[in-house]
KEKOL-289866 format. One record per atom (N, C-alpha, C): residue in one letter; x, z, y. Coordinates in steps of 0.001 Angstrom, whole numbers, padded with zeros to 6 digits, always signed. Example, Ala and Ser with C-alpha at 12.3 -4.5 7.8 and 13.67 -1.06 7.14 Angstrom:
BEGIN
a+013190+007800-005690 a+012300+007800-004500 a+013200+007800-003300 s+012850+007080-002250 s+013670+007140-001060 s+012900+007870+000030 
This chain:
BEGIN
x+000853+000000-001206 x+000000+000000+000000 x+000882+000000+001246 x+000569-000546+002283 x+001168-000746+003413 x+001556+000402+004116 x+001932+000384+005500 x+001783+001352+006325 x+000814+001389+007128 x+000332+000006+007565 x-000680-000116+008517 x-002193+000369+007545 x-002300+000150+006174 x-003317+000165+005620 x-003708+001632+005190 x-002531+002619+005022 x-002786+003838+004302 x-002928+004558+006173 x-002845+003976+007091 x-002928+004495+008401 x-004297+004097+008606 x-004968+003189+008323 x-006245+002903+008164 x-006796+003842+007670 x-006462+003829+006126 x-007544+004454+005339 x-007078+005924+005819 x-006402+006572+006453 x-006516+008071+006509 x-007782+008440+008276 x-008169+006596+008897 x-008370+006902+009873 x-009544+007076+009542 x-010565+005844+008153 x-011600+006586+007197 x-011826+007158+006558 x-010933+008284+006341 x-011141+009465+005447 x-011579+010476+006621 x-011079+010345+008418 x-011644+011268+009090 x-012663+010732+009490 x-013093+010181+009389 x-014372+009391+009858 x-015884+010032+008697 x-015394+009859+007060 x-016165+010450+006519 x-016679+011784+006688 x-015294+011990+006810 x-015767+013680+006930 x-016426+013888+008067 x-016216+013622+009274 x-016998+013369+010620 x-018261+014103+010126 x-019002+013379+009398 x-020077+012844+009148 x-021010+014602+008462 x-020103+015198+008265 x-021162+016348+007535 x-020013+017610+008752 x-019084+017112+008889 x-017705+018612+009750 x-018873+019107+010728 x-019862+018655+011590 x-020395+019273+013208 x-021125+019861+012280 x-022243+019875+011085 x-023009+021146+010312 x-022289+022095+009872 x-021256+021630+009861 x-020453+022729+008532 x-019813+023985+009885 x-019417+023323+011215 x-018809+024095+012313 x-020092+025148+012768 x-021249+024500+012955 x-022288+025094+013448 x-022978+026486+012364 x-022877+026013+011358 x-023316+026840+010113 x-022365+028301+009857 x-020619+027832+010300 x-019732+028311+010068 x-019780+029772+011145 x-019633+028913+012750 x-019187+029465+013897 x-020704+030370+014175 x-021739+029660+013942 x-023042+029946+015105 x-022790+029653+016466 x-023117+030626+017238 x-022905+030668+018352 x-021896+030169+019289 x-020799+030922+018549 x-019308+030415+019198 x-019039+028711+018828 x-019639+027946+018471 x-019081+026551+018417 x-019958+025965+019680 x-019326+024744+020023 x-019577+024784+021524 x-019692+023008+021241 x-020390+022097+021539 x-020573+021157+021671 x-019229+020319+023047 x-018151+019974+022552 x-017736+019443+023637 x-018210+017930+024383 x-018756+017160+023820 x-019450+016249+024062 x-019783+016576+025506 x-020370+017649+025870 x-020983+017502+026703 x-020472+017893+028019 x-019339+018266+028063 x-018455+018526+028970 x-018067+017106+029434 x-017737+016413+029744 x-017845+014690+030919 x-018836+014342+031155 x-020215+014646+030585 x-021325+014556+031056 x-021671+015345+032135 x-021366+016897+032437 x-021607+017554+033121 x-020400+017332+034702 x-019982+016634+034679 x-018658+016248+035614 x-018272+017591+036438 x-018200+018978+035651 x-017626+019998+035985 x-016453+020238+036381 x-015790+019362+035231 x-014265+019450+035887 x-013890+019037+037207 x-014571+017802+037362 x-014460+017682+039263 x-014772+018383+040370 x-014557+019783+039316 x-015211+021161+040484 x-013341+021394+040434 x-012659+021054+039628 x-011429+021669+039697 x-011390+023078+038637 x-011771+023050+037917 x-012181+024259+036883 x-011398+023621+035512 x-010750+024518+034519 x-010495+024476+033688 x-011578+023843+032340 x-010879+023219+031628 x-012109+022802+030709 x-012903+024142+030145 x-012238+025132+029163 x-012544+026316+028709 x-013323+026942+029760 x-013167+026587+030970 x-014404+027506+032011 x-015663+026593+032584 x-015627+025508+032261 x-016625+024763+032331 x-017495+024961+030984 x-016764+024799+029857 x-017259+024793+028965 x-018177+026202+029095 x-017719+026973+029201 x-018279+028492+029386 x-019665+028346+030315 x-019460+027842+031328 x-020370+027576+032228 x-021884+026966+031511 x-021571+025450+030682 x-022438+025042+029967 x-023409+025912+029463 x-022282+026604+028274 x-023126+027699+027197 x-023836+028400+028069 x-023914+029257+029224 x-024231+030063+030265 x-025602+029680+030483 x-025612+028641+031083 x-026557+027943+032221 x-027351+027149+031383 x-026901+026044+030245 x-027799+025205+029714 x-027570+025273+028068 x-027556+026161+027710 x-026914+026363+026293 x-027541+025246+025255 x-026865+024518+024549 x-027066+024150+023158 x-025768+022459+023090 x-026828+021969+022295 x-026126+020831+021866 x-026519+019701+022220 x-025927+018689+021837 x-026029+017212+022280 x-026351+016838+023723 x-026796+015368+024434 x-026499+014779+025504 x-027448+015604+026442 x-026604+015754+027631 x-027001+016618+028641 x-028477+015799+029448 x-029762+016080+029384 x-030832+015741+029978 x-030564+015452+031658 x-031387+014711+032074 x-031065+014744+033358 x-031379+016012+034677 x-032037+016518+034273 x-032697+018071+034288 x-031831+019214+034339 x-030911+019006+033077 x-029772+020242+033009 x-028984+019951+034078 x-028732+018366+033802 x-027500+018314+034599 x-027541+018560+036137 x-029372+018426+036731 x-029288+018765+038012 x-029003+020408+037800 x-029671+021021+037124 x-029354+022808+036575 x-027863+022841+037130 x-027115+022261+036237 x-025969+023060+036536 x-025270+022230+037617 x-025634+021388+038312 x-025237+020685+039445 x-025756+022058+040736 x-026604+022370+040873 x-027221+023537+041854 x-026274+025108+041440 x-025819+025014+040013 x-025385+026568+039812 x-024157+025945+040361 x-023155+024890+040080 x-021635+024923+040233 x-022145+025215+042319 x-022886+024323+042996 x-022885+024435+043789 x-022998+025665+044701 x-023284+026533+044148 x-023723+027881+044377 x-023015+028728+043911 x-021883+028831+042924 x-020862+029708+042249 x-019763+029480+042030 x-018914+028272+042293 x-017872+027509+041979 x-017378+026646+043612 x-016362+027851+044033 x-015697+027433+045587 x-014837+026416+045162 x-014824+025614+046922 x-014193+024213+046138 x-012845+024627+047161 x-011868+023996+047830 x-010751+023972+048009 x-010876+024273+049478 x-012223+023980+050648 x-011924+023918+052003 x-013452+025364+052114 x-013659+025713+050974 x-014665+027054+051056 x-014384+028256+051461 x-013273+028426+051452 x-012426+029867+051966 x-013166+030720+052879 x-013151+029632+054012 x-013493+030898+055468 x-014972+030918+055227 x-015997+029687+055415 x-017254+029765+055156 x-017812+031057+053552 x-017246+031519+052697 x-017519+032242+051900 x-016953+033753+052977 x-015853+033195+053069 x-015577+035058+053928 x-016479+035263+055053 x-016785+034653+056250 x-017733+034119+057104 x-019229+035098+056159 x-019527+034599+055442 x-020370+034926+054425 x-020420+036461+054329 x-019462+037151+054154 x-019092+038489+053574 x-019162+038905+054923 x-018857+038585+055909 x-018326+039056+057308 x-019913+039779+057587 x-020626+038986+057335 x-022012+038513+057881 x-023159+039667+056717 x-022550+040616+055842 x-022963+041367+055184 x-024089+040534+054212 x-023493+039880+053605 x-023950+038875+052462 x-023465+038969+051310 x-024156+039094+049739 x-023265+039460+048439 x-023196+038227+048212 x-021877+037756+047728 x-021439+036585+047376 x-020791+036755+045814 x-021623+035588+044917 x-021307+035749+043621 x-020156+034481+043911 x-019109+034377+042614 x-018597+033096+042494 x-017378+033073+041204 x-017703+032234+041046 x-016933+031959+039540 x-015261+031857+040017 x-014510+032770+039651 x-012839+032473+040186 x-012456+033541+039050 x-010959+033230+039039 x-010043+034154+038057 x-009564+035298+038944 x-010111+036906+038101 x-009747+037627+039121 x-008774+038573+038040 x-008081+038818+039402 x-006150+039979+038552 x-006417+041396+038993 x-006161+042088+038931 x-005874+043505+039116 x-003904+043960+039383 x-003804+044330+040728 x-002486+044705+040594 x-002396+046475+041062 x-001711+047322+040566 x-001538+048334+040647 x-000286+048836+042289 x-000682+049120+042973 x+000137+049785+043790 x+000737+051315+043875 x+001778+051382+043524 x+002577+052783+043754 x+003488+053577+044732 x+003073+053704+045730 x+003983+053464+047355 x+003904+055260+047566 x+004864+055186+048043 x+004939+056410+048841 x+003770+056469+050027 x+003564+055955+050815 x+002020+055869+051929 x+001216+055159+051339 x+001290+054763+050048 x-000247+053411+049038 x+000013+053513+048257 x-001041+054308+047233 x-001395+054217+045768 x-002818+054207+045932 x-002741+052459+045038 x-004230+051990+044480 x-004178+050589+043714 x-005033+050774+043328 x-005534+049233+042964 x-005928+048068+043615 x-005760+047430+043564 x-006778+046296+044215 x-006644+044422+043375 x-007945+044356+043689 x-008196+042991+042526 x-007865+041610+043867 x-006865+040374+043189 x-006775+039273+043583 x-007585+038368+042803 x-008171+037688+044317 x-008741+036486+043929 x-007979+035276+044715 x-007653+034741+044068 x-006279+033564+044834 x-006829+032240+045002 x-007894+031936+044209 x-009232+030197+045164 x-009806+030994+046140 x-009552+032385+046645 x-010336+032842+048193 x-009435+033225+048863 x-008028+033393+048646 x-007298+033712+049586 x-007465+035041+049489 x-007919+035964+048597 x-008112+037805+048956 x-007537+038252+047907 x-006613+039167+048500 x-005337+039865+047395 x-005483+041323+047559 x-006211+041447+048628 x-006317+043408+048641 x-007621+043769+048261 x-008598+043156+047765 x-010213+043452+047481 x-009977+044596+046744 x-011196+045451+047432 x-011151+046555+046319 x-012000+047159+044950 x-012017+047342+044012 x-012243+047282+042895 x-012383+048944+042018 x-013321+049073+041477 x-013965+050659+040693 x-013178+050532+039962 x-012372+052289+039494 x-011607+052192+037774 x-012614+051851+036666 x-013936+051772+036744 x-015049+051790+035877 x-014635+050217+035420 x-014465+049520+035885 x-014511+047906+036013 x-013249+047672+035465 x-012021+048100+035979 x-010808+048110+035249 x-010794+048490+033747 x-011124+050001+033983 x-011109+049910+032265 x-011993+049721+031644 x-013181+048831+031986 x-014025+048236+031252 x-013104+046672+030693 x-012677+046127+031328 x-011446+045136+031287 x-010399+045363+031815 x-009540+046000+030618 x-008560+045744+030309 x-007105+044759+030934 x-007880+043680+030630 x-007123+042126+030953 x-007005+041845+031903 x-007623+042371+033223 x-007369+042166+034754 x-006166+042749+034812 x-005551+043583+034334 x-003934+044720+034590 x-003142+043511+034299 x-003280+042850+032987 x-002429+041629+032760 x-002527+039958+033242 x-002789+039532+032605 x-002867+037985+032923 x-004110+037284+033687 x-005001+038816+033972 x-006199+038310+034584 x-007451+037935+033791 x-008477+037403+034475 x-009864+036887+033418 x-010538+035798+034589 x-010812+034977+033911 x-011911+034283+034877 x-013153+034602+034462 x-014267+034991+035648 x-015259+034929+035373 x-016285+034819+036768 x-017598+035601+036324 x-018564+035220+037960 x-018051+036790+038590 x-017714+036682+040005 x-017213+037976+040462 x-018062+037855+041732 x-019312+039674+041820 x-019807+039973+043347 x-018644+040406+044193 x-019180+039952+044832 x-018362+040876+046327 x-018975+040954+047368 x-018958+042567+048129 x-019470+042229+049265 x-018239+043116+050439 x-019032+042854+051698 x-017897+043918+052740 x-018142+045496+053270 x-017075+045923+052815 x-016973+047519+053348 x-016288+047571+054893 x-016407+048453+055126 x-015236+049226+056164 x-013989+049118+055877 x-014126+049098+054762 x-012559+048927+054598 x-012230+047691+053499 x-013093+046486+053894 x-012901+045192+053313 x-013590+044827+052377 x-013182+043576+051801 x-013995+043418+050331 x-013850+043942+049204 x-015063+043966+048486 x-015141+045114+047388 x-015626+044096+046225 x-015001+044664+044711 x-015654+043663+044096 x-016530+044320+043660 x-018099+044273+043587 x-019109+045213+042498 x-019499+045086+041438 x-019473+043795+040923 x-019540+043344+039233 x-018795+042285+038955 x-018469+041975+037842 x-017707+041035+036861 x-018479+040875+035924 x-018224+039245+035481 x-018752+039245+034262 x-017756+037947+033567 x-017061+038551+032650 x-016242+038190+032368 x-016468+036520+031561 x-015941+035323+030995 x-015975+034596+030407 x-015201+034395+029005 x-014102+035365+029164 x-013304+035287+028193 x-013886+036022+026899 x-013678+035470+025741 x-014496+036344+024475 x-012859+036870+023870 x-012983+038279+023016 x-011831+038927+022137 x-011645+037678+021025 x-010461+037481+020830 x-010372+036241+019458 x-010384+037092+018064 x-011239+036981+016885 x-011404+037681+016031 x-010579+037176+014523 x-009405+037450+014858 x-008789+036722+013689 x-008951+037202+012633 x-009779+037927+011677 x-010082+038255+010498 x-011373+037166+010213 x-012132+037249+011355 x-013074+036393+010722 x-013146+034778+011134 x-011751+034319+011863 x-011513+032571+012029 x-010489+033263+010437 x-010012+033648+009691 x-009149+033617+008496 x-010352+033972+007660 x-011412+034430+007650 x-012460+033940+006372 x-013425+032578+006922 x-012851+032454+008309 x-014128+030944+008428 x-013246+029486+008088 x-011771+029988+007555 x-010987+028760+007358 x-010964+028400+006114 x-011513+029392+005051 x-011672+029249+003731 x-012701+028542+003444 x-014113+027928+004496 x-014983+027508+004314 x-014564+026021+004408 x-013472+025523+005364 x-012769+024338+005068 x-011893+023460+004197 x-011793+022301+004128 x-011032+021540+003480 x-009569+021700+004295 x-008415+021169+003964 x-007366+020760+005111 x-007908+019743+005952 x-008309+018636+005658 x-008659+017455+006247 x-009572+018259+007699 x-010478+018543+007277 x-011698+019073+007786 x-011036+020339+008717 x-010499+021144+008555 x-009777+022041+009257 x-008994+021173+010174 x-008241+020640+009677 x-007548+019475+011110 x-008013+018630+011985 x-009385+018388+011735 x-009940+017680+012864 x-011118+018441+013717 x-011236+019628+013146 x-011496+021065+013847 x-010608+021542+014872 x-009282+021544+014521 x-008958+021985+015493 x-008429+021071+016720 x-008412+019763+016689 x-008572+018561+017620 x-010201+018563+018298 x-010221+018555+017310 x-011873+018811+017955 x-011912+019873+019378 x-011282+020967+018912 x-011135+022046+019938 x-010180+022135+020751 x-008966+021066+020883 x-008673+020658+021835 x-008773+019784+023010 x-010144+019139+022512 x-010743+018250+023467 x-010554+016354+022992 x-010066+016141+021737 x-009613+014984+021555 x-010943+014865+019910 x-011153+013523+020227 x-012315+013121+019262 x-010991+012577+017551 x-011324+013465+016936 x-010299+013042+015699 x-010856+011846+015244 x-011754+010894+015046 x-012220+009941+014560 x-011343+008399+015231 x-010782+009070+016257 x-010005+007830+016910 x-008788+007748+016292 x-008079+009001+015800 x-006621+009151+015625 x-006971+009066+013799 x-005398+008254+013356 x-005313+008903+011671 x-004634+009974+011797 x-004326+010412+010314 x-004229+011803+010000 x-002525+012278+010588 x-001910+011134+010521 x-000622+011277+011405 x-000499+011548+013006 x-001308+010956+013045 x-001857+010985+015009 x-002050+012270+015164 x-002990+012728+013948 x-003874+013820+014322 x-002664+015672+014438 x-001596+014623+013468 x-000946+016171+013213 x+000286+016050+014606 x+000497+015082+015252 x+000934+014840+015731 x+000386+015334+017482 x-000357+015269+017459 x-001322+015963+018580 x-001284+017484+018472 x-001817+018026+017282 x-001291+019093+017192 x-000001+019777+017369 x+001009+018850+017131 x+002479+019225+017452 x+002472+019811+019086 x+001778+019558+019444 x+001646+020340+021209 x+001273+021567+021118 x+000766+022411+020269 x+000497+023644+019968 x+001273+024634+019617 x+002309+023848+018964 x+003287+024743+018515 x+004161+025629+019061 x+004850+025401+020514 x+005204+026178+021201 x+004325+027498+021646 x+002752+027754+021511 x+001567+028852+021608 x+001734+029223+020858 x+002387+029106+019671 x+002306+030064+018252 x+004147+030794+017927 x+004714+030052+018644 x+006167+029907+017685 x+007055+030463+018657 x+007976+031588+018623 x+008859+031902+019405 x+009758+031322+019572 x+010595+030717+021360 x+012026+030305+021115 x+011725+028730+020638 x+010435+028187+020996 x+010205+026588+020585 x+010121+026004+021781 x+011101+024897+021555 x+011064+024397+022935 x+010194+022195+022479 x+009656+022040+023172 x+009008+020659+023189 x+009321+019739+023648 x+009707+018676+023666 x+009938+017700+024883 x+009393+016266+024321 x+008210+016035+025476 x+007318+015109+025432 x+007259+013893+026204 x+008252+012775+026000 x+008283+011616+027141 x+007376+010178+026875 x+006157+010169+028424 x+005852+009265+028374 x+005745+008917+029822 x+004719+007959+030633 x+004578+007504+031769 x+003626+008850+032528 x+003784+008480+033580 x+002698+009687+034429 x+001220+009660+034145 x+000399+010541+034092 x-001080+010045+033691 x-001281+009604+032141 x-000770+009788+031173 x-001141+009707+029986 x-001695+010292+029063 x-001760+011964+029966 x-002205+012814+029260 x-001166+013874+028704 x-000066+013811+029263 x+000826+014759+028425 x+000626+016345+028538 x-000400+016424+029977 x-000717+018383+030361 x-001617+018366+030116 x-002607+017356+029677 x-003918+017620+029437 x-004401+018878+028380 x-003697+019263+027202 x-004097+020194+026124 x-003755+021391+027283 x-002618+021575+027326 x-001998+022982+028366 x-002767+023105+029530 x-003647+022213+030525 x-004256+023078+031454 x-005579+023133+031090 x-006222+022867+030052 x-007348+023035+029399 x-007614+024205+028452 x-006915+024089+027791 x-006794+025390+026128 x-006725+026447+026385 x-006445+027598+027258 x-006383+028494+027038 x-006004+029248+028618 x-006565+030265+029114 x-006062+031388+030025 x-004629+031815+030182 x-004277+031919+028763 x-002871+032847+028522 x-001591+031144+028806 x-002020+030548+029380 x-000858+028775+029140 x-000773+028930+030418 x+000223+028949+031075 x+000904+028298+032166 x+001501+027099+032522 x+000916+026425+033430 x+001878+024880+033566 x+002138+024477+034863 x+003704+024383+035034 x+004670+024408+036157 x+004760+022802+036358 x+004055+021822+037133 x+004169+020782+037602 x+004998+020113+038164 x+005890+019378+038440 x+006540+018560+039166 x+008080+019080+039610 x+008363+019936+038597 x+009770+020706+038612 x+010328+021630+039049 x+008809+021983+040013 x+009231+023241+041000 x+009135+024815+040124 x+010312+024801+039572 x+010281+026161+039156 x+011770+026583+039020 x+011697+027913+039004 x+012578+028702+039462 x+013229+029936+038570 x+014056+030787+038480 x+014924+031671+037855 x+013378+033093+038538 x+013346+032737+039363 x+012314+033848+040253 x+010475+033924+039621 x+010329+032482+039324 x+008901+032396+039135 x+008787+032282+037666 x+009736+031874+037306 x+010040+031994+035047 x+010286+033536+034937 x+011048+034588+035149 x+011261+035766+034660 x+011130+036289+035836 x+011922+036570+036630 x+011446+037827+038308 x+011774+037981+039001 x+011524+037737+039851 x+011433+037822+041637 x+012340+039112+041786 x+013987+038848+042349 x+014651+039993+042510 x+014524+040311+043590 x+013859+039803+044581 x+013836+040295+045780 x+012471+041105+046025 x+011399+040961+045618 x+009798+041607+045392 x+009998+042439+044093 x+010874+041799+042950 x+010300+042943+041867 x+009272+042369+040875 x+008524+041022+041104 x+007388+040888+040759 x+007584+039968+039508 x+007039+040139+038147 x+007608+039285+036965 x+006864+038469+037481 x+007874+036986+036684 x+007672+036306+036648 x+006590+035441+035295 x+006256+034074+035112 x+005035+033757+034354 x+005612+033574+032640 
């Protein structure tokens, strides 16, 4: 058999399986499986939002499966408009707060700890509003955890005190990853079928790629799992090479166009402040 032909036939062996894998995910996951289909339909990302937080958004606002009605899509056309600041929203949202107005809005919010001889406190950054001193309940902190570290995106109130903005609820987007039960939901798979699961969940339709393509795509993952792995991926600009990394995951960082530094990789010796 050829090369071109056994590259064929592995591209209809994912194709078969296609064909029963979206029952077997839905049956498997419930809830947590997420129709990506419908994410370019919803043209969320042209809010500037991560795929994983659009996607979130979907489940939220118009939950289920298959092609987005024209109905939803005005739905969540009115919610992004109303919860999702775009790049020149800054002052008009603070303006907002100024004006003793609760303002909800979907942004990634951090928690940094201050220890000063004249300042000890907390206070939560929101960095798409420009507000780094907002202030924030320990109730809320240690209800999450994950604001101390790498942060959370989710819908965050705020309104204004006397002594500035305050955040009053969170609601987080991020779910705990339950690896005991994705290690009994992998036993319900084939290999085949497991591998175009997890393409699937990177945003790429496995039915286009053969099974070489497919593992090969995956090879971008490996540095998220593997200590001390380094990648190097050369093609033209726009091909898609950051596409998995600014989509997949909260915990991924991606440093664009070379600007990075001894200061912004490990830590800022002059602030103190680790680096990503």
């Amino acid at each position: 058999m050829s090369e071109d032909t056994n590259r064929n036939g592995s591209r209809c062996e994912a194709q078969v399986l296609a064909g029963d894998l979206e029952a077997k995910i839905v049956k498997t996951f419930g809830e947590m499986a997420i129709d990506k289909r419908r994410l370019p339909m919803s043209q969320l990302q042209k809010r500037g939002i991560p795929a994983y937080v659009a996607e979130w958004v979907l489940e939220t606002v118009i939950p289920g499966s298959g092609p987005i009605t024209p109905e939803e899509a005005d739905k969540v056309k009115d919610w992004a408009a109303r919860n999702i600041p775009g790049p020149g929203d800054q002052n008009s949202i603070k303006s907002r707060l100024l004006r003793g107005e609760t303002v909800r809005v979907l942004n990634p919010l951090q928690v940094e700890v201050i220890l000063r001889r004249n300042r000890q406190e907390q206070v939560a950054k929101l960095g798409l509003l420009g507000i780094d001193d907002a202030l924030i309940t320990d109730e809320l902190v240690k209800r999450h955890p994950n604001l101390l570290k790498e942060g959370m995106w989710g819908v965050v109130e705020l309104v204004n005190t006397s002594e500035g903005p305050a955040v009053t609820q969170f609601r987080p987007m991020q779910a705990t990853v339950n690896l005991s039960m994705v290690k009994e939901a992998r036993s319900q798979f084939t290999v085949e079928e497991w591998r175009a699961l997890m393409v699937l969940s990177m945003g790429y339709n496995p039915e286009a790629y053969t099974c070489e393509q497919q593992l090969l795509l995956l090879c971008r993952l490996v540095p998220l799992v593997q200590k001390n792995m380094t990648l190097i991926e050369l093609a033209p600009k726009g091909t898609g090479k950051s596409y998995v990394f600014e989509n997949v995951s909260p915990k991924v960082r991606l440093v664009s166009g070379g600007n990075i530094s001894p200061a912004v990789l490990f830590v800022n010796n002059s602030s103190g402040q680790w680096g990503i």
